[in-house]
C-alpha positions, 0 to 999 in steps of 0.5 A: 897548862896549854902553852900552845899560845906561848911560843920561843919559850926557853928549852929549860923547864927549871929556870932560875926564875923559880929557884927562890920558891922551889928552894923555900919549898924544899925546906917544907914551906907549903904556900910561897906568894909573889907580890908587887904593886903598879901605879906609883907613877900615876897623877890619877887612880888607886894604886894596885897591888896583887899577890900570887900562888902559883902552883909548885909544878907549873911551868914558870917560863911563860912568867917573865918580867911583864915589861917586857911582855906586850898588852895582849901576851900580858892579857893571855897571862892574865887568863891563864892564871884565873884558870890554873890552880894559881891563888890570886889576891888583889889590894886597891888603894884608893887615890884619896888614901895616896893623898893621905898617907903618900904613895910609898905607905899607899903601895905597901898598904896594897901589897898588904891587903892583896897578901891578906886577901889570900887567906880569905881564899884558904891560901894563907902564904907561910912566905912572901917575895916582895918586889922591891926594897921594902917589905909589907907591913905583915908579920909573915916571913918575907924577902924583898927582892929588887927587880923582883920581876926578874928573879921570882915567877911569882912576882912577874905573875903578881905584876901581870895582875895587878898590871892588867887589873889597874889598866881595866880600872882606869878603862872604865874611868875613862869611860867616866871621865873622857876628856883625860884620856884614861884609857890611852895613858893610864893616868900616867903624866904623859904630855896630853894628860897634862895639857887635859889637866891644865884645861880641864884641872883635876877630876875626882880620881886625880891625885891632889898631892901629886906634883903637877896635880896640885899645882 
């Protein structure tokens, strides 16, 4: 792995951000999986899950809580997991789906699917560190963790995924639909996306059950 982009990082190479996997491998787990969701707060696009492996001698420092990562530190993360040996699973789940089922199912259907999507890959985890306070809706053996983030590598892994795979989808929304500004806020219910949406009034993406949306 070249860290040569990653400065300050800390002097330990055995982090407590790794102890939870390392611990479960100890015990003879073969595949440990990080998994959170972002864009419960939005008024418009999916909500987006990611799941991820990441390899058992990789250098964990370099994956701390992504809110406090910058865009483009996010963004290298992002690069450089594509380019190890990390297995990645992404969930999607539509704004229409949001509306259908509410947000809470919405996240935990993503997270799902993002797991489910590892087995495609010949990654199927034997355990999975959820962010949060619920677990997923799937058999395997799990443990949610509050402030995820900040305890699991591969939960703050997960997080840059999803994070940076949602914010090029709402880019490219933008893009479709310009007068919101997708690109600048994300559709998070900032004080200019609510003036487009009292202009304008909701487009497709936007979610109709949403406070501030239907009304």
């Amino acid at each position: 792995m070249d860290l040569s982009l990653f400065k300050d990082l800390p002097d330990s190479t055995d982090l407590a951000n790794f102890s939870i996997e390392k611990g479960l491998y100890r015990q003879g787990l073969l595949a440990v999986a990080g998994c959170d969701e972002v864009g419960r707060g939005p008024l418009a696009g999916p909500v987006v899950a990611a799941s991820v492996i990441l390899p058992q001698d990789c250098d964990s420092r370099i994956f701390l809580d992504s809110k406090q990562l910058s865009h483009k530190r996010r963004a290298q993360l992002f690069d450089l997991l594509h380019q190890m040996d990390a297995v990645i699973g992404i969930g999607v789940v539509s704004e229409k789906k949001i509306d259908e089922i509410n947000i809470l199912q919405a996240s935990l259907l993503a997270m799902k699917i993002s797991v489910e999507e590892l087995a495609t890959k010949g990654a199927a985890p034997d355990y999975v560190l959820v962010d949060g306070k619920f677990e997923i809706p799937h058999p395997v053996s799990q443990q949610a963790l509050i402030k995820g983030e900040t305890k699991s590598a591969s939960i703050a892994a997960a997080s840059i995924v999803a994070k940076i795979t949602r914010d090029r989808m709402m880019d490219d929304y933008h893009d479709t639909y310009p007068v919101y500004n997708f690109r600048k806020h994300k559709g998070y219910p900032t004080k200019a996306h609510r003036a487009a949406l009292a202009e304008h009034g909701p487009c497709p993406i936007h979610r109709r059950s949403f406070k501030g949306v239907k009304r």
